[in-house]
VMD Tcl script that draws the C-alpha trace (Angstrom):
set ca {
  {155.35 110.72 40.64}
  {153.17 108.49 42.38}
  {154.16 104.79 43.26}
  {150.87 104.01 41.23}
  {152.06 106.39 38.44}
  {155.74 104.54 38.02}
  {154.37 101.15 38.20}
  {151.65 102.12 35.63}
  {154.29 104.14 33.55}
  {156.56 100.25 33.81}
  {152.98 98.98 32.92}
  {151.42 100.66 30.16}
  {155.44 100.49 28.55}
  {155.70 96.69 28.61}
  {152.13 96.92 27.03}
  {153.21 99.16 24.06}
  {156.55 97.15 23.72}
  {154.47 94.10 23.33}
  {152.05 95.26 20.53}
  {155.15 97.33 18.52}
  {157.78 94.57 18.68}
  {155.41 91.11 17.92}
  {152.14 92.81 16.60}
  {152.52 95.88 14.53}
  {155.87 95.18 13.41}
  {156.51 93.90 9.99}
  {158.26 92.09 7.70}
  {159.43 94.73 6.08}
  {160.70 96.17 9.51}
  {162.25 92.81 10.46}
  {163.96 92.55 6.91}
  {165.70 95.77 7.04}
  {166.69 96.69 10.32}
  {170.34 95.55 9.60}
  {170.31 98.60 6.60}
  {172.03 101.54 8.48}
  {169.34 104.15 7.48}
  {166.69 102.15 6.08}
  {163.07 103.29 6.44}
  {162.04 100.08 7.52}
  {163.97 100.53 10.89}
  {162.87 103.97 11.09}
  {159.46 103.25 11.06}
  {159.63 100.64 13.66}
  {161.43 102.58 15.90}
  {159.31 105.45 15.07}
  {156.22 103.35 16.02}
  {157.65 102.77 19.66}
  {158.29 106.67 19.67}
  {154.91 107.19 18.68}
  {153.51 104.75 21.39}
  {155.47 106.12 24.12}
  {153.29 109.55 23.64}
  {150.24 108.29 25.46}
  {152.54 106.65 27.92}
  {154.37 109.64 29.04}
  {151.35 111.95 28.76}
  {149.93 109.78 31.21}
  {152.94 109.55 33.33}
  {153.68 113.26 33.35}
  {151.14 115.55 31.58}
  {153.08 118.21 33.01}
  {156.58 118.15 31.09}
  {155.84 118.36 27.98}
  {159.01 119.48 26.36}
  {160.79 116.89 28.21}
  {157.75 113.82 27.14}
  {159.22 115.55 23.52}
  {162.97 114.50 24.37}
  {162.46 111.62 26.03}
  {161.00 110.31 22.85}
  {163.82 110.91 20.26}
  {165.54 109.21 22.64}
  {164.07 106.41 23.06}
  {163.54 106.43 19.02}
  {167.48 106.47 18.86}
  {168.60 103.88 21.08}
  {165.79 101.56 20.53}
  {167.07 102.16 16.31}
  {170.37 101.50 17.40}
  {169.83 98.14 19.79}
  {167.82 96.62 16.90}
  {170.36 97.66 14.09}
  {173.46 96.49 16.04}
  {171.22 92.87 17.35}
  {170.47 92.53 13.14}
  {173.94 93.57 12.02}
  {175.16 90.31 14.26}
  {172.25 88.01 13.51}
  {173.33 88.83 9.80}
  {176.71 88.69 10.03}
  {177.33 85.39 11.77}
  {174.67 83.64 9.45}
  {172.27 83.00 13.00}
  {169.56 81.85 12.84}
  {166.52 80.62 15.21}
  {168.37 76.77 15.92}
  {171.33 78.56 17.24}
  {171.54 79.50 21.17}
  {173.65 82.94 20.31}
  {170.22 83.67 18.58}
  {168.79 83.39 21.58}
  {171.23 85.47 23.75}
  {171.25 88.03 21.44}
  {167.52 87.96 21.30}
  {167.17 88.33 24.98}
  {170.26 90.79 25.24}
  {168.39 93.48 22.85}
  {164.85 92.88 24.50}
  {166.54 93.65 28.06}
  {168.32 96.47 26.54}
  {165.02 98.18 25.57}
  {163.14 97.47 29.18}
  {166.37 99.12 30.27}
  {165.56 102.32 28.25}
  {162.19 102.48 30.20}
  {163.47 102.49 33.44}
  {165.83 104.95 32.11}
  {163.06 107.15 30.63}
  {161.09 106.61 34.07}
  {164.12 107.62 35.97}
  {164.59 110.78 34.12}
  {161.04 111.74 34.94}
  {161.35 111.26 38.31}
  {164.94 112.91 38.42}
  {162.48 115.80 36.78}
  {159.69 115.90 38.90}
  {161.94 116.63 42.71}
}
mol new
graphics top color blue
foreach p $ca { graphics top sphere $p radius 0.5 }
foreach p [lrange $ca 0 end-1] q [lrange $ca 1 end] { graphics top cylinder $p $q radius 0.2 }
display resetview
């Protein structure tokens, strides 16, 4: 990969993050990502799977069984980082006037860039 390619890959991610997490996610999402298991966390994390496609077509047209694994794993961990950010948020009654919020907030949204550079690094790992 290209220079150009990874920095549009980092691009074109922060771009679908954007649009999943604080446009096309729902209530219903929000609501039930704390629910081990709940289709409303599936979906969501299914959406940033589904997003990711274009991204990593673009990135490397050329693994395609590997674009494949990269996204159930990035629809795993990016289930998982939400559930376990809810499951606190729920559990110590936080809301939006409390700083842990906050961290917490900013703890799970690094935690997903973090999967990208993960998923870019793989890639490049891939291509030599």
């Amino acid at each position: 990969m290209s220079a150009g390619a990874i920095i549009l890959a980092f691009a074109l991610f922060q771009l679908k993050h954007y649009l999943a997490d604080f446009h096309w996610q729902t209530i219903w999402m929000v609501e039930t990502k704390g629910r081990y298991g709940h289709p409303g966390g599936l979906a969501h994390s299914g959406l940033h799977g589904l997003l990711s496609l274009p991204v990593l077509l673009v990135a490397a047209p050329w693994m395609p069984a590997l674009t494949v694994v990269l996204i159930l794993a990035e629809i795993a961990a990016h289930y998982h980082i939400d559930w376990l950010k809810s499951r606190i948020v729920t559990r110590r009654g936080l809301g939006e006037d409390d700083s842990v919020y906050w961290h917490l907030f900013g703890l799970d949204q690094a935690a997903h860039h973090l999967t990208y550079i993960g998923m870019v690094a793989i890639l490049l790992g891939a291509a030599g």
